[in-house]
N, C-alpha and C positions, 0 to 999 in steps of 0.2 A: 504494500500500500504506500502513496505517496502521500504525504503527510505535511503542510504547510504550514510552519508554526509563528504567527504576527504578532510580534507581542507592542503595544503601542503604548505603553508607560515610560515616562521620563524617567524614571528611577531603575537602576538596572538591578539593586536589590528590594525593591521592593515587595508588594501585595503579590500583584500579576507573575513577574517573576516567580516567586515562592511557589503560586498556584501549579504555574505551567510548569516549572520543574516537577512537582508533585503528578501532574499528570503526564506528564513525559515520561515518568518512571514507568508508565502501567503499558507499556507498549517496550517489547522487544528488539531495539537498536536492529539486529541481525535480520531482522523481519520485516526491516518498513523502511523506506528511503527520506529518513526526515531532513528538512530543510527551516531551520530557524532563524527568524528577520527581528532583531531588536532596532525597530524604529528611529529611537529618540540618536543611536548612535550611528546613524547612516544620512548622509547628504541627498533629503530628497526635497522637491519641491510640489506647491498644488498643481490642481488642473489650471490651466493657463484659459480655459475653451475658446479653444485656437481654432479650433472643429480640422484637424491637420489629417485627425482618424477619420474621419468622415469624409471629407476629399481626397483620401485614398483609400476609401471602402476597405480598412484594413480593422484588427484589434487590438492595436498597437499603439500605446499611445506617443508622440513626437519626442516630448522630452526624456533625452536621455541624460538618467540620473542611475543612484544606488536603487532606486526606487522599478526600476525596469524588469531587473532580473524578478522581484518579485511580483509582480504584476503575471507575467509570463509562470511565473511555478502558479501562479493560484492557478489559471486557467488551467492544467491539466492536473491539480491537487485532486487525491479520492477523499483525501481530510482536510478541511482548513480549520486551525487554533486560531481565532481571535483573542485577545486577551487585551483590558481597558482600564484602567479606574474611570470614575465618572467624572469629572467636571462640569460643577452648571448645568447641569442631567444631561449633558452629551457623552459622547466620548472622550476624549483626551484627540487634539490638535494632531499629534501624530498618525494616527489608525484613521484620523476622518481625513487627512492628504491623502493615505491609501485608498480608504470608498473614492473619493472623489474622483479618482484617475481610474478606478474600475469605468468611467464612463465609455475611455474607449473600447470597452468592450462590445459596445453597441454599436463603435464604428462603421463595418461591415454593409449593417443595413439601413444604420440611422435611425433602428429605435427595436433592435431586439439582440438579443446574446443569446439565442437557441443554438447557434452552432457549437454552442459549449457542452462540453458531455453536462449527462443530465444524473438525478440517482446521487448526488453526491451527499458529502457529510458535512457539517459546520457543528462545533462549538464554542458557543460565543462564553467568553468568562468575562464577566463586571466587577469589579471593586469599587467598595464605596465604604465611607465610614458611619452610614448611618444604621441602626440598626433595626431596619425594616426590611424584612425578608423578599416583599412584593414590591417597594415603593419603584424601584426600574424597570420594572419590567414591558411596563411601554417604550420602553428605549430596546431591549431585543427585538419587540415586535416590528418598529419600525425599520429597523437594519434587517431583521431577517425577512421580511416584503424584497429588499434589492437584491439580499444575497440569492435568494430562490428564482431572481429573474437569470442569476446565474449558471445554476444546476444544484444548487447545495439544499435540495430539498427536503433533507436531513435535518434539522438543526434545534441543537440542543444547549439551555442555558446553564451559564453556572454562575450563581449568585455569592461572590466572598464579600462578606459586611462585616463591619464594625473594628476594622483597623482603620485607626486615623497616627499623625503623628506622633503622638504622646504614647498610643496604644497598638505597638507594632504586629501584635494577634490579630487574625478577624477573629470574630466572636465564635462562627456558624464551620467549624473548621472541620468537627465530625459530622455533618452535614455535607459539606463540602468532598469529604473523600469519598462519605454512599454515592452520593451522585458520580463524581470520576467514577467508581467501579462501575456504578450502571451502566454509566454511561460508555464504557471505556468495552465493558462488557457485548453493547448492544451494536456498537459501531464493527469490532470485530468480527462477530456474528452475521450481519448484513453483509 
């Protein structure tokens, strides 16, 4: 399995990190061709909408940055890892430069990505310090709408709350590993 692993946190040891090593462990290195993208420490830029994909019918988007090769591994990835703290109930700056250059994925036709395999997997993981289990979960909904226009019609969330500064735990940590197993379990199995 090809394995895409985004992690869009400004902190390289932080939340997300911590998560996504914890779930990286439940997958056999020897088994899966993973490819891991720490954002914050790679030279990328937003979408310019240059429309550059679109007047050459391609899914490629123009600017070439650090940001290129991963664009290119999501589109044949059988896994994508997302991984975010929240800010401002978005994402984190980092991971929404990557959506946002998924646009040229639509290049091609100008307003669809089915040529992209379909059947795929996505785990979106959130971090946030507040300690409400549901309060984001409008924020996967909304991302997982685009990611599914992609093929990732899989997609499964993973809620780490209640690590903030002062408190470098999240709170929901045995929580947190059911789900990886499940989740980790379910993705294999498919």
């Amino acid at each position: 399995m090809k394995i895409v692993v985004i992690n869009g946190s400004p902190r390289p040891n932080g939340t997300c990190s911590s998560v996504l090593t914890n779930l990286l462990g439940r997958f056999n290195p020897g088994d899966h061709e993973i490819h891991t993208y720490p954002l914050n420490a790679m030279n990328i830029r937003g979408c310019q909408e240059c429309y550059a994909c679109r007047h050459a019918k391609t899914d490629r988007c123009a600017i070439k940055d650090d940001l290129s090769e991963v664009l290119e591994n999501a589109k044949s990835a059988d896994l994508l890892v997302v991984a975010t703290p929240v800010f401002y109930a978005d994402v984190s700056a980092q991971l929404k430069c990557f959506i946002d250059r998924t646009w040229s994925y639509f290049g091609r036709t100008g307003f669809s990505a089915e040529h992209l395999p379909r059947n795929r997997k996505l785990i979106f993981i959130q971090s946030y310090g507040y300690m409400d289990a549901t309060i984001y979960n409008s924020l996967f909904e909304k991302y997982r709408y685009y990611f599914e226009m992609f093929g990732f019609n899989h997609c499964y969330p993973i809620n780490a709350y209640g690590a903030q500064w002062h408190i470098p735990e999240i709170s929901n940590k045995v929580e947190v590993e059911q789900s990886m197993d499940r989740i980790v379990s379910e993705v294999l199995r498919n």
